[in-house]
C-alpha positions as CSV (number, residue, x, y, z in Angstrom):
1,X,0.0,0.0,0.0
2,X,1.5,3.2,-1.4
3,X,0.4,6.6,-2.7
4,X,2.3,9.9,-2.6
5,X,2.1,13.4,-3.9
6,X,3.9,16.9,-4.4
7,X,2.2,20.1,-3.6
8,X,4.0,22.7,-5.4
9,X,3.4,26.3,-6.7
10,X,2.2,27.0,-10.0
11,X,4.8,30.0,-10.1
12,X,7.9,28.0,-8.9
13,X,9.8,27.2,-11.9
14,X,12.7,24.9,-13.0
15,X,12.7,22.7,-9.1
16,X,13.5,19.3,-9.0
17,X,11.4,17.0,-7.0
18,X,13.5,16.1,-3.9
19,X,15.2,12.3,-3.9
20,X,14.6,10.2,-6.9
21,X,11.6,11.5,-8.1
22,X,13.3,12.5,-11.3
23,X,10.3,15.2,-12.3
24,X,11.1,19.2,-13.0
25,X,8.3,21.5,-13.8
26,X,8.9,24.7,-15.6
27,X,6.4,27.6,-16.5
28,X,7.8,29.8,-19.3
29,X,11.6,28.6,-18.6
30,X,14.3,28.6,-16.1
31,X,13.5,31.9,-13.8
32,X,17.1,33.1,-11.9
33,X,16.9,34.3,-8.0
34,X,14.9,33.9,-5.2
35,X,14.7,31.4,-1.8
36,X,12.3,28.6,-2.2
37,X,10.2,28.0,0.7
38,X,9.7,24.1,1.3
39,X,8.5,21.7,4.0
40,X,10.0,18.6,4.8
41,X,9.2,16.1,7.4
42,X,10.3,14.9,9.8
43,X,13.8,16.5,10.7
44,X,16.6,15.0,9.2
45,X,19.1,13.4,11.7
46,X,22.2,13.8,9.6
47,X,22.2,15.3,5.8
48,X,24.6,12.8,4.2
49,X,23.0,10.2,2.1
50,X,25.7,7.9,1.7
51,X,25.3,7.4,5.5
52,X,21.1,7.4,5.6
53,X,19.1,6.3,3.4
54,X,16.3,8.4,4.7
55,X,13.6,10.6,2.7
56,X,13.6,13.6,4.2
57,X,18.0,13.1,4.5
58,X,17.9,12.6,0.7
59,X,15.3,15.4,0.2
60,X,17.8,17.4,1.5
61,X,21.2,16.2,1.2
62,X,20.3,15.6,-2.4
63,X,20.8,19.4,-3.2
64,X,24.2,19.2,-1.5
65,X,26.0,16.4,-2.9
66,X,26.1,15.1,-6.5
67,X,26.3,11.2,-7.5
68,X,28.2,9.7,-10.8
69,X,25.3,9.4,-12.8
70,X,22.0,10.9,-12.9
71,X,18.6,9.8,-14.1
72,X,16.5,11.2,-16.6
73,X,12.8,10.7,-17.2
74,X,12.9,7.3,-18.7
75,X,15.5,6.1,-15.5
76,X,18.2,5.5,-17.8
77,X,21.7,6.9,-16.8
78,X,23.4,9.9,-17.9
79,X,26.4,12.0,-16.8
80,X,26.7,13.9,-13.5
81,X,30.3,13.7,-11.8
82,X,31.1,10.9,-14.3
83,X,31.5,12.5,-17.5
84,X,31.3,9.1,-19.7
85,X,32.0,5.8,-18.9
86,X,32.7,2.5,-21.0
87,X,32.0,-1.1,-19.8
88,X,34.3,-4.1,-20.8
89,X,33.1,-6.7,-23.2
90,X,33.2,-9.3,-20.5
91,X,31.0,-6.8,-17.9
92,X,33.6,-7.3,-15.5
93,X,35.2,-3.6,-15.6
94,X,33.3,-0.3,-15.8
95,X,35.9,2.7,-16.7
96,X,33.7,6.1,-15.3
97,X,35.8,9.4,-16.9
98,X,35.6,11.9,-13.9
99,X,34.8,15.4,-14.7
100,X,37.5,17.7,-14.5
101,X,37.7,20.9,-12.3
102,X,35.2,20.0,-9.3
103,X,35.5,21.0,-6.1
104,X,33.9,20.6,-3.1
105,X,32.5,23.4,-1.1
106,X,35.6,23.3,1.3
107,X,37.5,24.0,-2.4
108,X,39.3,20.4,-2.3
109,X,39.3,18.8,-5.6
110,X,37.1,15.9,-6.6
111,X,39.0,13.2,-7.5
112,X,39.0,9.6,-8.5
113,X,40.4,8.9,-4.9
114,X,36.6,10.2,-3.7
115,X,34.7,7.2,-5.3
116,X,37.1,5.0,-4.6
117,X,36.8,5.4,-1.1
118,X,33.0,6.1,-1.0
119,X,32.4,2.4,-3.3
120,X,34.8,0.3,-0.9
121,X,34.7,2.3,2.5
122,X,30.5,3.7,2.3
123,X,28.8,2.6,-0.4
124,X,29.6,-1.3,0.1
125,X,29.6,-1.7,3.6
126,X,27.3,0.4,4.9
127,X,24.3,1.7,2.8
128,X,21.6,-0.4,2.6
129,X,21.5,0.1,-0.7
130,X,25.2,-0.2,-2.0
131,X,25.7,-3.6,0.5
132,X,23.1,-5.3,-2.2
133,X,24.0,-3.5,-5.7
134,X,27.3,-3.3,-5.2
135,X,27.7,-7.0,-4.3
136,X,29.8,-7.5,-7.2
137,X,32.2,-5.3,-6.7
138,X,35.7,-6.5,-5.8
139,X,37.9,-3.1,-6.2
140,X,38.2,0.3,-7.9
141,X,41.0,0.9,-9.7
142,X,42.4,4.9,-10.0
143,X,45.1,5.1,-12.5
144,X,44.8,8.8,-12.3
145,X,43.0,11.4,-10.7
146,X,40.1,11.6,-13.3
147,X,39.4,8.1,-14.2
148,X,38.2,5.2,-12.1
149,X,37.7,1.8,-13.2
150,X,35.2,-0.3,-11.1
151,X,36.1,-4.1,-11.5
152,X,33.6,-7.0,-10.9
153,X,33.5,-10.2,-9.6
154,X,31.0,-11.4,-12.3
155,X,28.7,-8.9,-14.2
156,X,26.3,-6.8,-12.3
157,X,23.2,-5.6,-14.6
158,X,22.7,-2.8,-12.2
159,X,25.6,-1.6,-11.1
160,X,25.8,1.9,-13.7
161,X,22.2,2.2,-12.7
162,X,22.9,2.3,-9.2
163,X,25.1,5.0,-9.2
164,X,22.5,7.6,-9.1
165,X,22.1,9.7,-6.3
166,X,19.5,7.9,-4.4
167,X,21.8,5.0,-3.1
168,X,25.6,6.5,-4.1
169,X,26.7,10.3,-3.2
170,X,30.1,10.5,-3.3
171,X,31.8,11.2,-0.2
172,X,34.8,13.9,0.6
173,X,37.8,11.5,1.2
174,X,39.8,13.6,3.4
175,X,37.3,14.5,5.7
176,X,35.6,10.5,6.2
177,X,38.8,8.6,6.0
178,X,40.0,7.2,9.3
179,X,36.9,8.6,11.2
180,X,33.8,6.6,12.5
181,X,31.2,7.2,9.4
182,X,28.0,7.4,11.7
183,X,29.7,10.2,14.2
184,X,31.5,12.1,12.0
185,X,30.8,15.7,12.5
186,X,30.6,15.9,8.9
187,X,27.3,14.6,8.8
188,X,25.9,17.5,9.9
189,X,27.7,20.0,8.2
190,X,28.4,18.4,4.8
191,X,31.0,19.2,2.6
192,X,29.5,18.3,-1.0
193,X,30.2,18.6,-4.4
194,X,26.4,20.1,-5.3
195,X,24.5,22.8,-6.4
196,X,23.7,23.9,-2.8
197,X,25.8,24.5,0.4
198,X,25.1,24.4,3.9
199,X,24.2,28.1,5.2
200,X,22.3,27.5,8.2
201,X,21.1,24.6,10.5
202,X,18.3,26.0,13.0
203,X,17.7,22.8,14.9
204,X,14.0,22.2,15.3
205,X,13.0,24.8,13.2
206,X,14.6,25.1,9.6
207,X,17.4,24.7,7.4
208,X,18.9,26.9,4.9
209,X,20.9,26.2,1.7
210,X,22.6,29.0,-0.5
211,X,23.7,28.6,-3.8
212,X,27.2,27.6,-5.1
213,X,28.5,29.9,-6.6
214,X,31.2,27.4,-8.0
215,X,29.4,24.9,-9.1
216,X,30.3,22.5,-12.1
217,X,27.8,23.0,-14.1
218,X,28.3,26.5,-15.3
219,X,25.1,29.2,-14.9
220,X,23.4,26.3,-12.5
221,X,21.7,26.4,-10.0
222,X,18.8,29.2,-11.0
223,X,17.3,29.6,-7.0
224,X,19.4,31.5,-4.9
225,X,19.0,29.6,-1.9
226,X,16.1,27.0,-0.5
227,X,15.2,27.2,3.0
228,X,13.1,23.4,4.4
229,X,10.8,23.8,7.2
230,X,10.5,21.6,9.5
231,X,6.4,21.4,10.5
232,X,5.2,18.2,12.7
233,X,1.7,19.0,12.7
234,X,0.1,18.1,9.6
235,X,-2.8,20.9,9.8
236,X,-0.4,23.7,10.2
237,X,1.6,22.0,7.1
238,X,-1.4,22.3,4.8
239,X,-2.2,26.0,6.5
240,X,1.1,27.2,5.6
241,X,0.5,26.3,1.9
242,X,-2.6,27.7,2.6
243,X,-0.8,31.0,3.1
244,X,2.2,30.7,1.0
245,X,4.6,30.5,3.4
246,X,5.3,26.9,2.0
247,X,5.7,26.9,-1.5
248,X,6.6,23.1,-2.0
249,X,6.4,19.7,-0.5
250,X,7.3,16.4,-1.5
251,X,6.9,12.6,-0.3
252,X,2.9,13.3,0.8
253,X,3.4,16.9,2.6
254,X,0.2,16.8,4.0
255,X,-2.6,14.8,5.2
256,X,-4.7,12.5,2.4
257,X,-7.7,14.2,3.6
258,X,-6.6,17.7,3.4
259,X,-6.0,17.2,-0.7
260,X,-9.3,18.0,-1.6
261,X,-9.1,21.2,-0.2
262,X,-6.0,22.0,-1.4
263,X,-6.4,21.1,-5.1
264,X,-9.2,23.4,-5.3
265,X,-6.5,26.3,-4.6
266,X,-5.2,28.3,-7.8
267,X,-2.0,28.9,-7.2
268,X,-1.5,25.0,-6.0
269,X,-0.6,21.8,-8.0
270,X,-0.6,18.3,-6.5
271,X,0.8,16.2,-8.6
272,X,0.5,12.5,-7.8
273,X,3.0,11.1,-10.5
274,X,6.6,11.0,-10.5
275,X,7.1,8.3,-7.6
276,X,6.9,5.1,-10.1
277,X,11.1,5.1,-9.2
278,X,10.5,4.6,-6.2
279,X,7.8,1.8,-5.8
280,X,7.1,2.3,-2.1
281,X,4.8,0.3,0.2
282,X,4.2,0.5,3.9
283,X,5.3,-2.6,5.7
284,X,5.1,-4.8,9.4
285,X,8.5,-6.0,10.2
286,X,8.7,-8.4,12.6
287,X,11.5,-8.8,15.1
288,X,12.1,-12.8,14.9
289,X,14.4,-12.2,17.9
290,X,11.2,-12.1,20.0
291,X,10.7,-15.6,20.8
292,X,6.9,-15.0,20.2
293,X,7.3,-13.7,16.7
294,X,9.7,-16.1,15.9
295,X,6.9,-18.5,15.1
296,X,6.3,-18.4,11.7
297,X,2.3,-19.2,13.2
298,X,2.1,-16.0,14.9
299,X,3.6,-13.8,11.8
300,X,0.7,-15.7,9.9
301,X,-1.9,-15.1,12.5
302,X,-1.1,-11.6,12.7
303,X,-1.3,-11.6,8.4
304,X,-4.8,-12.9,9.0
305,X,-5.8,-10.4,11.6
306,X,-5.7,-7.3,9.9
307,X,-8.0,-6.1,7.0
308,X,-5.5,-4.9,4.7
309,X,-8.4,-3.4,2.2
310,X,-9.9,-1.8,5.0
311,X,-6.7,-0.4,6.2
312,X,-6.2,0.7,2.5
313,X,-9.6,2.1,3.0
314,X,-9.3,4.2,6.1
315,X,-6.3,5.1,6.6
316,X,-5.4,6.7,2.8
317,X,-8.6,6.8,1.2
318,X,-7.7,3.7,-1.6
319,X,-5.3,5.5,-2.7
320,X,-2.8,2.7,-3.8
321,X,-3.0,-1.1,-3.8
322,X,-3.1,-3.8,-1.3
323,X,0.4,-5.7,-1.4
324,X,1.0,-9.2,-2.1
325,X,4.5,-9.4,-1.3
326,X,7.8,-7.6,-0.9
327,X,7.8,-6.6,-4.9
328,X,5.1,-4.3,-5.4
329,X,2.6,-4.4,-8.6
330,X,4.3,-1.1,-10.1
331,X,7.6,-3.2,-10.3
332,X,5.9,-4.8,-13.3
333,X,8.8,-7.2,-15.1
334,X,9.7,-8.7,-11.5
335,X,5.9,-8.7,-10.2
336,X,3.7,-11.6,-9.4
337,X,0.3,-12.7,-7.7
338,X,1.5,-16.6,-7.7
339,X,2.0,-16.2,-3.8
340,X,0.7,-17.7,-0.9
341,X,-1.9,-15.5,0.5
342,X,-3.1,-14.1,4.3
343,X,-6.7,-13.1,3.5
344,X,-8.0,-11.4,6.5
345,X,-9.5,-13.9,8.0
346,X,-9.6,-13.6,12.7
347,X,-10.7,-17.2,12.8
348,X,-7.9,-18.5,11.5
349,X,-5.8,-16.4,13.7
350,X,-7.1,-17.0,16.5
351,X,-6.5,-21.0,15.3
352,X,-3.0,-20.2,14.5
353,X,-2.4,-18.5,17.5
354,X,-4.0,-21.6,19.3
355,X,-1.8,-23.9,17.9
356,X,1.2,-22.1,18.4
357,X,0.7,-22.3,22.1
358,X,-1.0,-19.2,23.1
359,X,-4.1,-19.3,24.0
360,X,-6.4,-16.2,25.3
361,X,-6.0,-15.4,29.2
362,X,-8.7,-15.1,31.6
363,X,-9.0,-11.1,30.8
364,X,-8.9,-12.5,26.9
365,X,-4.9,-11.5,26.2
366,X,-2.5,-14.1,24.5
367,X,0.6,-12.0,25.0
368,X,1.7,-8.0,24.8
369,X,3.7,-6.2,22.1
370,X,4.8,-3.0,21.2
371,X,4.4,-1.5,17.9
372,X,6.6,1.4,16.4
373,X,6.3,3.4,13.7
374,X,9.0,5.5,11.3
375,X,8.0,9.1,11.9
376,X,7.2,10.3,8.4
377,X,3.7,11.9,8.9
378,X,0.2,10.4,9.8
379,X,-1.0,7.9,7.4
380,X,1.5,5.8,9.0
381,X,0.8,6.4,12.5
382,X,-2.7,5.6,11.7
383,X,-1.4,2.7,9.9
384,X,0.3,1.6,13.3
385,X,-3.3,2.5,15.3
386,X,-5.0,0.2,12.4
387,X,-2.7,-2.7,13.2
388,X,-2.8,-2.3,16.9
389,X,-6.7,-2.6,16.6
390,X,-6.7,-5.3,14.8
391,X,-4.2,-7.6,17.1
392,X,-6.7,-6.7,20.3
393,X,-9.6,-8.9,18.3
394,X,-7.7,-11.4,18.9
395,X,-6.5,-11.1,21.6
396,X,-3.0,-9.5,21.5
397,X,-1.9,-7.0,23.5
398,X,-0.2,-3.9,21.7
399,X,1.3,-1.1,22.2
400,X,2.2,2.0,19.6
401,X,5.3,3.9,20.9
402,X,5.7,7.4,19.3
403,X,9.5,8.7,19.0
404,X,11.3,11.0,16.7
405,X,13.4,9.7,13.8
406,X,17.0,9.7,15.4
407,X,15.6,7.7,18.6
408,X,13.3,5.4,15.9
409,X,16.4,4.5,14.1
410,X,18.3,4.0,17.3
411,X,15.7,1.4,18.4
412,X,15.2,0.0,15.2
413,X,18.5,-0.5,13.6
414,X,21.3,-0.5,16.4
415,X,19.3,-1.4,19.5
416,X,17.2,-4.1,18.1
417,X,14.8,-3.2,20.9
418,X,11.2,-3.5,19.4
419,X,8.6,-6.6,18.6
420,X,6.9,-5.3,15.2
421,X,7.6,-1.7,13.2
422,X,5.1,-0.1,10.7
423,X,7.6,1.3,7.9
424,X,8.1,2.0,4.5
425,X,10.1,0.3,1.4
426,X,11.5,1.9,-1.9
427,X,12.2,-0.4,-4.8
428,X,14.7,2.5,-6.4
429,X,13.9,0.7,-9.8
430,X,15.4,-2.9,-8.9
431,X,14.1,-5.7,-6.4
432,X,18.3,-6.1,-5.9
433,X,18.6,-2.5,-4.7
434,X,14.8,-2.2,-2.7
435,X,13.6,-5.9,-1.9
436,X,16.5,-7.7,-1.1
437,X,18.0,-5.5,1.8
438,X,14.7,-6.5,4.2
439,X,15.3,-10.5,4.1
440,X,18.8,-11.4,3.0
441,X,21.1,-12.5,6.0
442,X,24.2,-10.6,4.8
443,X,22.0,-6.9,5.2
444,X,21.7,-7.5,8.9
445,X,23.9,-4.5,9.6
446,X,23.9,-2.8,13.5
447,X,23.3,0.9,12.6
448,X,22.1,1.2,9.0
449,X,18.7,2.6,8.3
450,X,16.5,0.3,6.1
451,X,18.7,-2.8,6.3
452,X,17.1,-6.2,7.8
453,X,16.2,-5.0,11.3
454,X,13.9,-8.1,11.7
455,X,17.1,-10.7,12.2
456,X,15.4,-12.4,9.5
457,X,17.9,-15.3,8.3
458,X,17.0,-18.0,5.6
459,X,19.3,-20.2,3.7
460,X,16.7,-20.5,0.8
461,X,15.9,-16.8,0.7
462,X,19.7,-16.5,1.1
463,X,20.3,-18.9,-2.1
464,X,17.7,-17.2,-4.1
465,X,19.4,-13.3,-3.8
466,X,23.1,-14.2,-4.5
467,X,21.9,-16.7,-7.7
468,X,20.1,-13.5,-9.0
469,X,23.2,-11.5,-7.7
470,X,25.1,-13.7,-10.4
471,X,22.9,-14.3,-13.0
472,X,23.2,-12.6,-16.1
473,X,20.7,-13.4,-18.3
474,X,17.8,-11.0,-17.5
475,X,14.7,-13.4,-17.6
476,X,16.1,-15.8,-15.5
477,X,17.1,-12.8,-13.1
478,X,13.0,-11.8,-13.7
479,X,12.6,-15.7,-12.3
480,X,14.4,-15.6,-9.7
481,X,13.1,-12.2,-7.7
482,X,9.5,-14.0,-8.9
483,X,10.5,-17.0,-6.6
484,X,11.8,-15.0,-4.2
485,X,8.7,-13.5,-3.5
């Protein structure tokens, strides 16, 4: 279950949609000056997205640091920091030709030494994203300072593609090398290569980006600065668009049932399309560490408990689809309905739940859990509050704790310290890139946002991901990520 939207001005021109999105809207061509006024939710912990793979870090940090390739509107490559690039006949050695004369805001020169050290020392081991695209990759090569030659174990059909900005900014090598990634101080006042630098962090209130005046590409960027908002409250979100003091939002800015309203405003656009990159559904993960959830009967109780087309229903007005799996419909090469399905259905819960050795109490409670929730607005609180409903028919206990996104990743990803967590996934164009990072053993990593929190560990699942990871013909890939799910 998915659905998001942008609410942007009809006046802004020429501004790209924040992380991945890929859109840019322009009225009567590219307008120079001014501060765009923008909201985005919640606060960011860090801005680095090499280190986070967070929305509202990439909505940001996206402005501030540039990737090798970019996307364009039919999500094939083309240059950004690489210039040009040229893969081996035998797929096992990409040559990227670095673009000459980039610095980073701290004036440093870019060099090949930069995406060396970002591939083998970020990228690889510690973004969810690079740990599964990158799997291939044995060692970058830097004859000089403008060319790097990625070499791979066996072919990788993704790994140009994952280049892009949404799983690979490169990272300053002399201010990350030899320092712990996650507490670098860096990571709060970045030193990028982008369009935008770091003015102003108001902590709990705003931050401010100015322009580079040195940026690469020559004449670039057109706003002077961009100034993001940080509002918790979804009514005073859709008030200040209201007003104009927000001029653009992305990833669902305000509440579903606000959009009405808000379409009906001239100066307003809410444009739904533009996320089909992305692919994102709300999920249940289960901690399997918890000796209750471990048993694959309670996971398939809990399945049965909840109305997932009533959830749909309520919570964002059917906006979106009910999942069958961990490959959404929009994925469509990789997508199937040939899965076992969890039609809500309490009697069978309650009979699974039986079984498994739990039955209901004298006060009618099996057992107590706690439920948390990634903090990126209300549908998915009310998501949580749907799910929470939905255990007490049958008698389960639950819980929702509410926590901002630094202490939610805390307890999710280094802490391990929660039973189930209402949360989101983003295909980014590939099963190998979104998918695989939630159930293959080798993703379990303490302290990485969106890796396999659950503990989930399976020697078939296991199998499955690293054939695929090998494979090159792309139908049997296809086959594969259909078994998988």
């Amino acid at each position: 279950m998915a659905f998001s939207y942008f609410v942007r001005p009809l006046a802004v021109a020429a501004i790209v949609a924040a992380f991945g999105a890929g859109l840019s809207w322009a009225a009567d061509g590219p307008v120079r000056g001014g501060v765009l006024r923008a909201v985005v939710t919640p606060e960011p912990p860090i801005l680095v997205g090499a280190i986070s793979a967070s929305a509202p870090v990439g909505s940001v940090g996206s402005k501030i640091f540039d990737a090798l390739v970019d996307l364009d509107q039919d999500l094939k490559p083309r240059p950004e920091l690489a210039e040009s690039w040229t893969l081996s006949p035998d797929g096992l050695q990409l040559r990227l030709n670095l673009r000459k004369g980039v610095r980073w805001h701290d004036s440093h020169p870019f060099t090949s030494a930069d995406v060396r050290f970002s591939m083998l020392e970020v990228w690889k081991k510690i973004h969810p994203h690079g740990k599964v695209a990158f799997a291939n990759v044995e060692d970058v090569e830097t004859p000089d300072a403008h060319t790097a030659i990625i070499k791979l174990s066996r072919p990788s059909p993704i790994v140009l593609f994952a280049l892009n900005g949404t799983s690979s900014t490169v990272l300053p090598r002399h201010l990350y090398e030899g320092t712990d990634l996650f507490a670098n101080p860096h990571n709060v006042a970045p030193v990028g290569t982008g369009p935008f630098r770091l003015k102003k962090w108001a902590h709990g209130d705003y931050i401010e980006l100015e322009r580079n005046p040195d940026y690469w590409d020559q004449g670039k960027p057109y706003l002077d600065g961009i100034v993001y908002r940080f509002v918790s409250d979804a009514t005073m979100r859709a008030a200040g668009f209201e007003r104009g003091d927000i001029q653009y939002g992305a990833l669902s800015p305000i509440d579903i049932n606000d959009l009405d309203r808000i379409r009906k405003l001239p100066n307003l656009v809410v444009e739904t399309r533009g996320y089909e990159f992305l692919s994102s559904s709300s999920l249940l993960e289960f901690n399997v560490r918890n000796p209750i959830l471990k048993d694959v009967r309670v996971r398939r109780a809990i399945a049965h408990a909840i109305d997932r087309s009533n959830l749909l229903h309520v919570v964002s007005r059917d906006f979106g689809k009910v999942s069958t799996g961990p490959i959404p419909s929009s994925l469509t090469r990789y997508y199937t309905d040939d899965v076992p399905k969890y039609d809500f259905d309490p009697k069978a819960a309650e009979r699974l739940l039986d079984e498994a050795g739990f039955p209901r109490g004298r006060n009618g409670v099996r057992f107590s859990v706690k439920i948390d929730w990634v903090p990126f607005g209300d549908r998915i609180f009310r998501s949580a509050e749907f799910v929470r409903q939905s255990l007490k028919r049958v008698g389960i206990d639950a819980e929702v704790r509410n926590q901002d996104l630094a202490r939610y990743f805390q307890r999710i990803y280094t802490d391990y310290d929660f039973d189930m967590s209402v949360t989101t996934i983003s295909m980014f164009g590939d099963p190998q890139i979104g998918a695989e990072r939630f159930v293959w053993s080798k993703t379990i990593l303490k302290g990485v946002p969106f890796s396999n929190a659950s503990g989930y560990s399976s020697p078939a699942v296991d199998g499955l991901i690293e054939t695929a990871h090998a494979e090159g013909d792309e139908e049997r890939r296809i086959d594969l990520y259909k078994q998988l799910q």
